[in-house]
C-alpha positions as CSV (number, residue, x, y, z in Angstrom):
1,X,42.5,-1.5,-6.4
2,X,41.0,-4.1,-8.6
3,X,37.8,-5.7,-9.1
4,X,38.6,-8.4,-6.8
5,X,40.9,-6.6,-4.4
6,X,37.7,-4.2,-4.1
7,X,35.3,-7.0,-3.0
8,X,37.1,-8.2,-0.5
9,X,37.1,-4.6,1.1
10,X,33.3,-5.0,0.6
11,X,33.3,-8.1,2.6
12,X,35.5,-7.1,5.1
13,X,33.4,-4.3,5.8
14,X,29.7,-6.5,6.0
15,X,29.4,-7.4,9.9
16,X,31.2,-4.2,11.4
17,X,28.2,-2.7,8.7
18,X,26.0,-5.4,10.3
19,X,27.0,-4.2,14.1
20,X,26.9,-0.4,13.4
21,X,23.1,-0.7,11.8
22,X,21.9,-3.0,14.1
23,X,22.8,-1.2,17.1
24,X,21.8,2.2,15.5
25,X,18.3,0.3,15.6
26,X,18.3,-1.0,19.3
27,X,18.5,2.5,19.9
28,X,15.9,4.6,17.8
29,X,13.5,2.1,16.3
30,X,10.0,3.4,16.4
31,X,7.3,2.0,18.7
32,X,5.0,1.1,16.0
33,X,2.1,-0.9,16.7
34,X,2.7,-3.6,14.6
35,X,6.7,-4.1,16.0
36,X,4.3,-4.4,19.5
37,X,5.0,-8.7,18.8
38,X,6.0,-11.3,15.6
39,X,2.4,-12.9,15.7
40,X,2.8,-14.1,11.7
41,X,-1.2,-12.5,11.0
42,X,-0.3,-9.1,12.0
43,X,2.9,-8.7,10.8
44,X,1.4,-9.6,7.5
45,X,-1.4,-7.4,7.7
46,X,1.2,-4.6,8.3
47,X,3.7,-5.4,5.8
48,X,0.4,-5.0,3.1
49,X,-1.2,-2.5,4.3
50,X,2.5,-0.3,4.3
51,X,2.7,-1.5,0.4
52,X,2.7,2.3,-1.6
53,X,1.1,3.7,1.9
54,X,2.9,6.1,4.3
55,X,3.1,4.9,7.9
56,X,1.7,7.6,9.2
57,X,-1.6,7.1,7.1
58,X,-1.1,3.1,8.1
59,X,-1.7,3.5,11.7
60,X,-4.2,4.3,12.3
61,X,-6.5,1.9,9.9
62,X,-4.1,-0.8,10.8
63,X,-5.3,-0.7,14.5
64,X,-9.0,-0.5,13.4
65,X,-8.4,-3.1,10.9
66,X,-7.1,-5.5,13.6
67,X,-9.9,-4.7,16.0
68,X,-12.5,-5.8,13.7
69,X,-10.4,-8.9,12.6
70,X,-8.4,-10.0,15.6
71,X,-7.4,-13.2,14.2
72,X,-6.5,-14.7,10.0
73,X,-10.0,-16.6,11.3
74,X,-12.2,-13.5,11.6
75,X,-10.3,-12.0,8.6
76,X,-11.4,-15.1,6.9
77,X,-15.1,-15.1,8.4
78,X,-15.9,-11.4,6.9
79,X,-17.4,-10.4,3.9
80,X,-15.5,-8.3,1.1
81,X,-17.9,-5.6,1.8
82,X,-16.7,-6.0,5.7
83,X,-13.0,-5.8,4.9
84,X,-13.0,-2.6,1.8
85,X,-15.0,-0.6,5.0
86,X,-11.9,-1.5,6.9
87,X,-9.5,-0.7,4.2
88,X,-11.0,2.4,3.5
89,X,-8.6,5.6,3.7
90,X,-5.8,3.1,2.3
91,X,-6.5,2.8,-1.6
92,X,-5.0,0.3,-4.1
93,X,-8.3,-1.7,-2.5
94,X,-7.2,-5.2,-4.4
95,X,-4.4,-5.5,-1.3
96,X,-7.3,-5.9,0.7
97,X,-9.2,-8.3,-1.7
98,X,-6.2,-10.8,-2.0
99,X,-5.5,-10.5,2.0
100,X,-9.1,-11.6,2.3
101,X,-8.8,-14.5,-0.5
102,X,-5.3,-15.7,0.9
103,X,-6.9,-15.6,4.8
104,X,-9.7,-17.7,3.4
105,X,-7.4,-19.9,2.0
106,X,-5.3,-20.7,4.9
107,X,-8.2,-20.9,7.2
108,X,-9.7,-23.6,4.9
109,X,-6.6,-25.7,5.4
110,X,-6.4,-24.8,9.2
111,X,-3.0,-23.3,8.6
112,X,-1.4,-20.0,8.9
113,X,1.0,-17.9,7.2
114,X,3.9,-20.7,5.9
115,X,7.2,-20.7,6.9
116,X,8.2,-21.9,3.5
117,X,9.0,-19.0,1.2
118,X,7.5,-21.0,-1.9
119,X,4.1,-22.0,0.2
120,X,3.8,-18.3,1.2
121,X,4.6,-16.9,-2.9
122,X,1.4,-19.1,-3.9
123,X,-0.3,-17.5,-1.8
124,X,-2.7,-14.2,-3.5
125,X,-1.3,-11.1,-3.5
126,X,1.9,-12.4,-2.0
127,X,4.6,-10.9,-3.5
128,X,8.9,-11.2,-3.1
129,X,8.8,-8.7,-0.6
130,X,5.6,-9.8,1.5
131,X,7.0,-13.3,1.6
132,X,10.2,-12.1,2.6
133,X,9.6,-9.5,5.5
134,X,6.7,-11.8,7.0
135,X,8.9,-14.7,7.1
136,X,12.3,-12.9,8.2
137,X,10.1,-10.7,11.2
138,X,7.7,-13.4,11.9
139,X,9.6,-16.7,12.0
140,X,13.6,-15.6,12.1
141,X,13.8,-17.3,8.8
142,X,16.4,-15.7,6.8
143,X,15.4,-13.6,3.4
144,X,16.4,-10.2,2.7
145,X,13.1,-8.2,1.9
146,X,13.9,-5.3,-0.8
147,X,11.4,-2.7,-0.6
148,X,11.9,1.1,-2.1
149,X,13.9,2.5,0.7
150,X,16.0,-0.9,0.8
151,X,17.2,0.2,-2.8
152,X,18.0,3.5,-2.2
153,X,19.8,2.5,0.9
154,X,21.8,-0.7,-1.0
155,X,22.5,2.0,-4.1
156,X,24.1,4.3,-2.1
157,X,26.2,1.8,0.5
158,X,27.5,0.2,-3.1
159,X,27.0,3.0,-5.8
160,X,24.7,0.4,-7.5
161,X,22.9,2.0,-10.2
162,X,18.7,1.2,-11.1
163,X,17.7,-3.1,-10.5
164,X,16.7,-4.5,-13.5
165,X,13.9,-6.4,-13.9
166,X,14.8,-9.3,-12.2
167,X,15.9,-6.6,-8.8
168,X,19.6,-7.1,-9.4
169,X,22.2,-6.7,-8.1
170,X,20.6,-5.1,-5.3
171,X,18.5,-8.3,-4.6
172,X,21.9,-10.5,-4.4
173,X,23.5,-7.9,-2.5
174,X,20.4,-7.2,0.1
175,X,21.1,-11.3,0.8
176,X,25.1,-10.6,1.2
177,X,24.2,-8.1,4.0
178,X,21.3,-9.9,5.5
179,X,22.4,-10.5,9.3
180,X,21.8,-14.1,9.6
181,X,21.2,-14.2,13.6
182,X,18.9,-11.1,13.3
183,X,17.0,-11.5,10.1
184,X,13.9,-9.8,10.4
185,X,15.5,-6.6,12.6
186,X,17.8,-6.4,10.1
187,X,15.4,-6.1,7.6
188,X,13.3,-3.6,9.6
189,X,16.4,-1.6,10.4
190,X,17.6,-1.1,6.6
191,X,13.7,-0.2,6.1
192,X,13.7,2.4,8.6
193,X,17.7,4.2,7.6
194,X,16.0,4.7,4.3
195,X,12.7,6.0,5.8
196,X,14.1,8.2,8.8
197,X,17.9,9.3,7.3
198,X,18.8,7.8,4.1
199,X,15.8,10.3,2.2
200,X,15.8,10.4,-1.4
201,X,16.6,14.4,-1.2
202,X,18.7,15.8,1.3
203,X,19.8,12.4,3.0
204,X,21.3,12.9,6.8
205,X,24.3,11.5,6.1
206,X,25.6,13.2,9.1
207,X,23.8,11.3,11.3
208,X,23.6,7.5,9.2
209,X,25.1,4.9,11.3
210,X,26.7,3.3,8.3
211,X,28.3,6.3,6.6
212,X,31.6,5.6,6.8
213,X,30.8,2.4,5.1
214,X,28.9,4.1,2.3
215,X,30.7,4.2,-1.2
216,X,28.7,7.3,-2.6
217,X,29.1,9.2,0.8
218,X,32.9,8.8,1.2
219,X,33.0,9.6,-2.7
220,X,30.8,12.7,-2.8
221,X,27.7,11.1,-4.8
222,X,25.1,10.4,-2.8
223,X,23.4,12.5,-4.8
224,X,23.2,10.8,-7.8
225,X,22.1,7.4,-6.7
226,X,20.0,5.7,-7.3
227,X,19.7,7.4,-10.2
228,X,16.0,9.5,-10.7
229,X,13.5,7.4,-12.8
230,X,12.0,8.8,-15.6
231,X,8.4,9.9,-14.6
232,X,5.4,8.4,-15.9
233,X,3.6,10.4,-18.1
234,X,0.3,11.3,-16.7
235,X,-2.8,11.0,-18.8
236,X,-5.6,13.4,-18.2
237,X,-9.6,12.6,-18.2
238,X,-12.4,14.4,-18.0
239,X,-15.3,12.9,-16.8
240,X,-18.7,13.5,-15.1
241,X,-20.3,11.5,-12.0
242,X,-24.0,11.6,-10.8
243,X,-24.9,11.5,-7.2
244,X,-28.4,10.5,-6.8
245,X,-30.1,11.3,-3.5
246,X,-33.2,10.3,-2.4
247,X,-35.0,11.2,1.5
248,X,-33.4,10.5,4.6
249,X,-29.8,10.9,3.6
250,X,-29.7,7.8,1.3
251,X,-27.7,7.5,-2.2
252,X,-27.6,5.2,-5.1
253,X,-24.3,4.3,-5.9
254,X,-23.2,1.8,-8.7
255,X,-20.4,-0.9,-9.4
256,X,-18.7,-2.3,-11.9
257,X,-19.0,0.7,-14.5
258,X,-16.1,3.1,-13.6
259,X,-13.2,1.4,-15.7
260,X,-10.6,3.1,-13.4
261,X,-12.1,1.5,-10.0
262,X,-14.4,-1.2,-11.3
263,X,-14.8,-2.6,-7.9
264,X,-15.9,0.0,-5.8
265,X,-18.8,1.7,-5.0
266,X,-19.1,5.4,-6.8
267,X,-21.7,7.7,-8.2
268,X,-23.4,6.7,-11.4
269,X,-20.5,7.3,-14.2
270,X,-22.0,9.1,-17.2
271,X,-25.5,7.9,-17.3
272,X,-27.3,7.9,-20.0
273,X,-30.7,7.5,-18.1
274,X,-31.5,10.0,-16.0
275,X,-33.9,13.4,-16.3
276,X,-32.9,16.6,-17.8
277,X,-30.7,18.4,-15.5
278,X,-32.9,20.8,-12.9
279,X,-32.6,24.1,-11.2
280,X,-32.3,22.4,-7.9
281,X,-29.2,20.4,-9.1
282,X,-25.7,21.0,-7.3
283,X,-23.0,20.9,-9.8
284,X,-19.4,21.2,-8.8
285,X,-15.8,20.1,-10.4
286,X,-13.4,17.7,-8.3
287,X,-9.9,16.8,-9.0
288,X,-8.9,13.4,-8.8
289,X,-5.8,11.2,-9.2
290,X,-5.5,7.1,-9.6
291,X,-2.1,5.6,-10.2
292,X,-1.3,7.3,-13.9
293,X,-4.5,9.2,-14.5
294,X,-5.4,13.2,-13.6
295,X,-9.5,13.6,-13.6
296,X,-11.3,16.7,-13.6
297,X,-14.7,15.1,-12.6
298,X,-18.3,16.9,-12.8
299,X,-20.3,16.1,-10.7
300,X,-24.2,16.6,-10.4
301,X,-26.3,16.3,-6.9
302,X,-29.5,15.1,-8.1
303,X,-32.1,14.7,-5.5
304,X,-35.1,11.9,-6.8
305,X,-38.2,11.3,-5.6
306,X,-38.5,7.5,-4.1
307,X,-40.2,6.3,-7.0
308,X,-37.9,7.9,-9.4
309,X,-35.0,6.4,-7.6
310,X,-36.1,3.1,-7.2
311,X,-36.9,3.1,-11.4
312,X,-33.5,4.0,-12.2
313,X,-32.1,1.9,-10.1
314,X,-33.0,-1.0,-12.2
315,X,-31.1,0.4,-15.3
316,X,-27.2,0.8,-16.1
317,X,-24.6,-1.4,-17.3
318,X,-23.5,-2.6,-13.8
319,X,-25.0,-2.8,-10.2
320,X,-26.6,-0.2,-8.7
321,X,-28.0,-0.1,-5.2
322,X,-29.5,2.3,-2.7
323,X,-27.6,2.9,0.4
324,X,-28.9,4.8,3.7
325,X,-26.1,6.1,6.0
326,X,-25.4,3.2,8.1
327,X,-24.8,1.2,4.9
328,X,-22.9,3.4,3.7
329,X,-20.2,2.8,6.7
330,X,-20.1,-1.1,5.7
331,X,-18.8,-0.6,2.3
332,X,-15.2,0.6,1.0
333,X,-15.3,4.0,0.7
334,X,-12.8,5.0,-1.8
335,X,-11.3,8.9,-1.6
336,X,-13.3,9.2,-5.2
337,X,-16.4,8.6,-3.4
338,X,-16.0,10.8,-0.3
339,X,-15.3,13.8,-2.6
340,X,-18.0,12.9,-4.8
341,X,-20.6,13.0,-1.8
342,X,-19.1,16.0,0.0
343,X,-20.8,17.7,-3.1
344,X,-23.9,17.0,-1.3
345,X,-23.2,18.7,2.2
């Protein structure tokens, strides 16, 4: 069959695809806590939060997160500080910052999240797919939002090879299959085949509700698509951290210094100001990974007098301030920094 003779199969075979999915979604779709309602401020808050992050990790912080900020108007009201202690457990923290800075910008104008797929682009951190799901799930409004498990899903159904850089063709065909009446369930259902059955190894295709429309299942080659990525090659550091404690469970943590996490809160990064090391010292190595780099930290548990903590304090490159435990819960705590001060327990 030729080229042409072929797509018309294809189209044929789009709304019984449509039916079988859909349904197949009516039936299993997880109760998860952001599918609870289409209010346009949570489901945006979800679809960032589930950006790179498991749901199972999501969850839990997304429920917290929307206790402390009920509304884009309390989001808006918090400081930075505020939100990162929210985020923490999450990672990839500048999400959060452009969540914060978009919320601030909306509440300024009295508006919430746009309808308008260009209003809601401008908007930080707002990318293709953000626009896209919020829009679909929040306001019926129909765009197909292409996500990971969305390509591996349309790569399969099609036996589409990698997108390029501008997403195609999977991006033209995600907005061929888009059911028009039922935007944003479509969207959630393709979401959850490729999270629940469509798996990048071992795939139930015994139990997909689309199979028999899938070109690399009815061919034998669901194997090879997508095709694997090459992986990035992983560049290893070695470092050393200080964590400086002073009486009554209090630390001095700096900013800005780190070049891997400039924005958070750590231990002081190599410092070139501190006393020779001491007996009483607690020295340990910690293993850490951020996006493309492998560290193998030391760290040093220095305990200081108040006086010597307060002098050093005013040194370093970037900020440094002293923290007592209640503080220390108002900040974003990255992973880095709850290893780092497990060294002291």
């Amino acid at each position: 069959m030729g080229a042409t003779g072929s797509g018309r199969v294809r189209q044929r075979h789009v709304e019984p695809l449509r039916r079988a999915l859909l349904d197949w979604y009516d039936e299993v779709r997880r109760a998860l806590p952001w599918r609870a309602d289409a209010d346009p401020y949570r489901v945006w808050v979800a679809e960032v939060m589930l950006q790179q992050t498991r749901i199972a990790v999501v969850e839990p912080v997304y429920q917290s997160f929307l206790q402390a900020f009920p509304t884009q108007q309390d989001l808006a009201a918090a400081s930075e500080d505020e939100v990162l202690s929210q985020w923490s457990g999450l990672g990839y923290y500048e999400r959060a910052r452009s969540l914060h800075r978009a919320a601030q910008q909306l509440s300024s104008q009295g508006a919430e999240f746009p309808r308008e797929y260009a209003a809601a682009r401008n908007l930080p951190g707002v990318g293709e797919y953000t626009a896209a799901a919020v829009l679909s799930i929040a306001y019926g409004e129909a765009h197909a939002a292409v996500d990971g498990n969305v390509i591996r899903v349309l790569s399969r159904l099609r036996r589409l090879g990698l997108p390029g850089s501008d997403g195609e063709p999977h991006g033209s065909v995600a907005e061929e299959m888009l059911d028009p009446v039922r935007p944003g369930d479509w969207n959630q259902a393709i979401m959850e085949l490729g999270e629940t059955v469509c798996l990048p190894s071992s795939p139930e295709c015994g139990r997909c509700p689309v199979s028999r429309y899938c070109e690399a299942f009815c061919a034998g080659a669901v194997d090879r698509h997508p095709p694997t990525k090459p992986k990035p090659s992983i560049e290893k550091v070695e470092c050393s951290m200080v964590v400086l404690r002073a009486e009554r469970g209090r630390f001095m943590l700096e900013r800005g210094v780190f070049p891997y996490l400039p924005k958070m809160w750590l231990p002081l990064y190599e410092p070139g100001d501190l006393p020779d090391q001491r007996s009483e010292d607690v020295v340990r190595e910690i293993r850490h990974a951020i996006t493309r780099w492998s560290f193998l930290i030391r760290v040093v548990d220095r305990p200081l007098s108040e006086k010597q903590i307060r002098r050093i304090a005013r040194g370093g490159s970037g900020e440094r301030r002293i923290f007592n435990p209640e503080q220390l819960q108002g900040i974003g705590r990255s992973s880095l920094l709850e290893k780092a001060l497990d060294v002291s327990k």
